[in-house]
N, C-alpha and C positions, 0 to 999 in steps of 0.2 A: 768681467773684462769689458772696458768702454772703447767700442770703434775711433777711430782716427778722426779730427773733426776738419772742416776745412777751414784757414784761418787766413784774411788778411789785415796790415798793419798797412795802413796811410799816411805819409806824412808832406803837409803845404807848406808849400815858406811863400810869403805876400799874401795873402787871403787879407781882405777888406774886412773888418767887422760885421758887415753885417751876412757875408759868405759866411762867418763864423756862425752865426745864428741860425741861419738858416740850415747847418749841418748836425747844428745842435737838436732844433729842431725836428730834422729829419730823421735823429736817432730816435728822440722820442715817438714818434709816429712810429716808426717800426717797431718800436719796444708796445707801443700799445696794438697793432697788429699781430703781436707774439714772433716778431723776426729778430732774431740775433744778428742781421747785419744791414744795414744801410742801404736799397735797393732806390734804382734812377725814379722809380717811380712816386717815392716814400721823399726825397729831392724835391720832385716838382710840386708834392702838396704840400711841403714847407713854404715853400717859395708864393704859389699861387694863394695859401691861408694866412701869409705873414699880418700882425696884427700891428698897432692900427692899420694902417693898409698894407697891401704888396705892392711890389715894384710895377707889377703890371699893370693894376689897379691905378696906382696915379697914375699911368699913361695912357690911360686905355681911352679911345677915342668916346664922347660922348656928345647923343643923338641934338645938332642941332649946334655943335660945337664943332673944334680941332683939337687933337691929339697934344697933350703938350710937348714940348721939346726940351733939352735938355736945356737948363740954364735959366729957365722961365720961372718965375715966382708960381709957387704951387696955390692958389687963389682958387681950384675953381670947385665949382659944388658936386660931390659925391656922391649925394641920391637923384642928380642928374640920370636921366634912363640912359644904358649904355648902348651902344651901336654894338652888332651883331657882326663879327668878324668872321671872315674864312678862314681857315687852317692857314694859307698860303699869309694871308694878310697877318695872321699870329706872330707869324714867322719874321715876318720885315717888321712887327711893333719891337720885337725883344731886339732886333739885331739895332735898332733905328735907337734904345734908351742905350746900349752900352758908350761908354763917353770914348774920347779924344785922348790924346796921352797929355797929363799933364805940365802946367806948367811951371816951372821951377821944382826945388827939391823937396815936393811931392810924394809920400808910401817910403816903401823900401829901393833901397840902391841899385838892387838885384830883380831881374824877372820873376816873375813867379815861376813856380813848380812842384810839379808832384811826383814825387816818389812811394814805391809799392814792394810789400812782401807779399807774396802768398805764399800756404802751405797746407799740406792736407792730401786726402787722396785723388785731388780733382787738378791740383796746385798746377800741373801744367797745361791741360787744356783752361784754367782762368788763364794763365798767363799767354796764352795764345789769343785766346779771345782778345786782352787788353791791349797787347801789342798791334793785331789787327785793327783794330779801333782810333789810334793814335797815329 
């Protein structure tokens, strides 16, 4: 007899291609950590290891230079030594790269969103969790 397992099902409508990747990504990191499911943490080293660079990496301020900004030709040199950020300062580079709403008929018609199953013996304390979060 095999115990109850806890399961959820994800589904995004608008994800950017490269949000695609990067959750692709994140499945494999957790699949090479031996995790069956996708954890915030297993996210962010997709994110922060994307190759050629991450997102963060061409933004990231470097020693001696400025921070690029959105829209700017991406020109500038990578083994540049990077400047030493605060937590607090992390926090304003990620919120400072997300863009503007496009213009003209740009992505999908529709907002994005996501929808959630859970199920399993735990199914409503996640789902408390996720609704408290949101």
């Amino acid at each position: 007899m095999t115990a109850e397992q806890d399961e959820s099902t994800v589904t995004i409508t608008g994800a950017a291609p490269g949000t695609i990747v990067a959750l692709r990504r994140a499945a494999a990191i957790a699949a090479e950590h031996g995790h069956n499911w996708i954890g915030v943490e297993d996210l962010l080293a997709a994110i922060v290891t994307a190759t050629p660079l991450s997102i963060l990496e061409v933004h990231w301020p470097r020693q001696g230079g400025t921070p690029l900004n959105r829209g700017e030709i991406n020109d500038f040199d990578p083994s540049a030594p990077q400047q030493a950020l605060t937590f607090d300062e992390i926090k304003a580079l990620v919120q400072s790269i997300i863009p503007g709403a496009p213009n003209g008929p740009h992505g999908p018609a529709e907002p994005a969103a996501v929808t959630y199953k859970v199920r399993g013996p735990h199914a409503e304390e996640f789902r408390a969790g996720i609704e408290r979060q949101t």
